[in-house]
C-alpha positions in Angstrom: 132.7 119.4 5.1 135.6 120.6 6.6 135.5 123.4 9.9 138.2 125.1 8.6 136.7 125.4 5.5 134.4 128.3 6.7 134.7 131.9 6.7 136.3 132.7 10.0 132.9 134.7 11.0 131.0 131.0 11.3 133.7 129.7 12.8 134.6 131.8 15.2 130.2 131.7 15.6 130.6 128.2 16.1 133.0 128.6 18.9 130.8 130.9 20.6 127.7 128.7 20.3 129.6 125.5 21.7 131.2 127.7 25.2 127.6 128.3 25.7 126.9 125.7 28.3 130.5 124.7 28.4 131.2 125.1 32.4 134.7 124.3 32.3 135.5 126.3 29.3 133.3 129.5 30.9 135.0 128.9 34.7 138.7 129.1 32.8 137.9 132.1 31.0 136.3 134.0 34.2 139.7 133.2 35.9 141.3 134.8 33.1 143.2 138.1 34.6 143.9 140.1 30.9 142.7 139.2 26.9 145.8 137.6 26.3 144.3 134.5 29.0 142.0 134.5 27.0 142.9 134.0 24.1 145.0 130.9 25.0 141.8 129.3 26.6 140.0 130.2 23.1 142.6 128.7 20.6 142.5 125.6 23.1 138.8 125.5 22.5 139.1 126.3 19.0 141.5 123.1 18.2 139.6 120.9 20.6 136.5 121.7 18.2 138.6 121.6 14.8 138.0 125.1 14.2 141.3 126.1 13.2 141.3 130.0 14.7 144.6 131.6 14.6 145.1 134.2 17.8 145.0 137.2 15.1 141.5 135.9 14.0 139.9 135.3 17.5 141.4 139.4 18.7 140.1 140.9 15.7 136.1 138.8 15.2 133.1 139.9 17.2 132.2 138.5 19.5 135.6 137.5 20.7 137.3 141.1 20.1 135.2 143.0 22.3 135.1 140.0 25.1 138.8 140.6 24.9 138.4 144.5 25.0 136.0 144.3 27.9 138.7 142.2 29.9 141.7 144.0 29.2 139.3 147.3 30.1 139.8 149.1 27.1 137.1 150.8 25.5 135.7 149.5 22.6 135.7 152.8 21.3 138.0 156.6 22.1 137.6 159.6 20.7 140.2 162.2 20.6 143.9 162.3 20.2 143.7 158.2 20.7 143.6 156.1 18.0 140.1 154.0 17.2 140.2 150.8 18.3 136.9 149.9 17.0 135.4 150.3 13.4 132.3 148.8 12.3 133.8 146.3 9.5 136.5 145.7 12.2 140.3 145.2 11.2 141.0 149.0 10.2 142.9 150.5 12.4 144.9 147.0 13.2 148.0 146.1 10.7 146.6 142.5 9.3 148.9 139.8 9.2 149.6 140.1 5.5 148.9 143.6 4.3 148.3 144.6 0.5 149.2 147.7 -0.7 148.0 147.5 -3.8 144.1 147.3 -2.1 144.0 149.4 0.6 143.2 153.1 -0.5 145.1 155.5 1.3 143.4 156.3 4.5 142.2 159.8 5.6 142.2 161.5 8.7 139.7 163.3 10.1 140.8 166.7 12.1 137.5 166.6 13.8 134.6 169.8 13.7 135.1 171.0 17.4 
C-alpha cells in the first residue's frame, strides 16, 4: 500500500512517530527560529519518508499545527476581539485550499455574554 494513500491524520502520525529518535531531524527543528523553518524541515522529512504532506496539511494537523504555534509563540487559543486560531476539528477559522460553498453553512458569530 501506498503512503500517500492514507488519510493525512496517519500520515502526518507517521511522521511524528519516525522524528521520534531521529537526532538529526530533532537538532534541525530546535535550530528552527519561526514555524515557517519548520515546516521546510517537515516537508523534507515528509518526502524523504514518502509521505506526501503538502505545507497546508502539516500547519493545519495536530500535532504539527500547534508545534508550529508554540514556535512562532502564538497562542493556541485568544479570546476577545482576536480571531480563534484554534477549533477542536481544526481548519475553521483557516480558508482551505479549495473552499466549497455549497458545504460550508454559513458561520455565526458569537457577541460574547460579558
Amino acid at each position: 500500500m501506498d503512503l500517500k494513500d492514507l488519510p493525512v491524520t496517519q500520515r502526518v502520525n507517521a511522521l511524528v512517530k519516525a522524528l521520534d529518535g531521529a537526532k538529526r531531524t530533532n537538532e534541525a527543528l530546535a535550530r528552527c527560529s519561526d514555524g515557517e523553518q519548520m515546516l521546510d524541515v517537515l516537508l523534507d522529512a515528509s518526502s524523504r519518508l514518502g509521505l506526501g504532506l503538502t505545507r497546508w496539511e502539516l500547519q493545519n494537523t495536530p500535532p504539527i499545527r500547534d508545534w508550529i504555534w508554540w514556535k512562532n509563540k502564538e497562542a493556541p487559543l485568544t479570546i476577545g476581539d482576536s480571531k480563534p486560531r484554534y477549533q477542536q476539528d481544526g481548519g475553521q477559522g483557516k480558508p482551505s485550499p479549495a473552499p466549497s460553498e455549497q458545504d460550508d453553512p454559513p458561520r455565526r458569530r458569537f457577541l460574547g455574554l460579558f
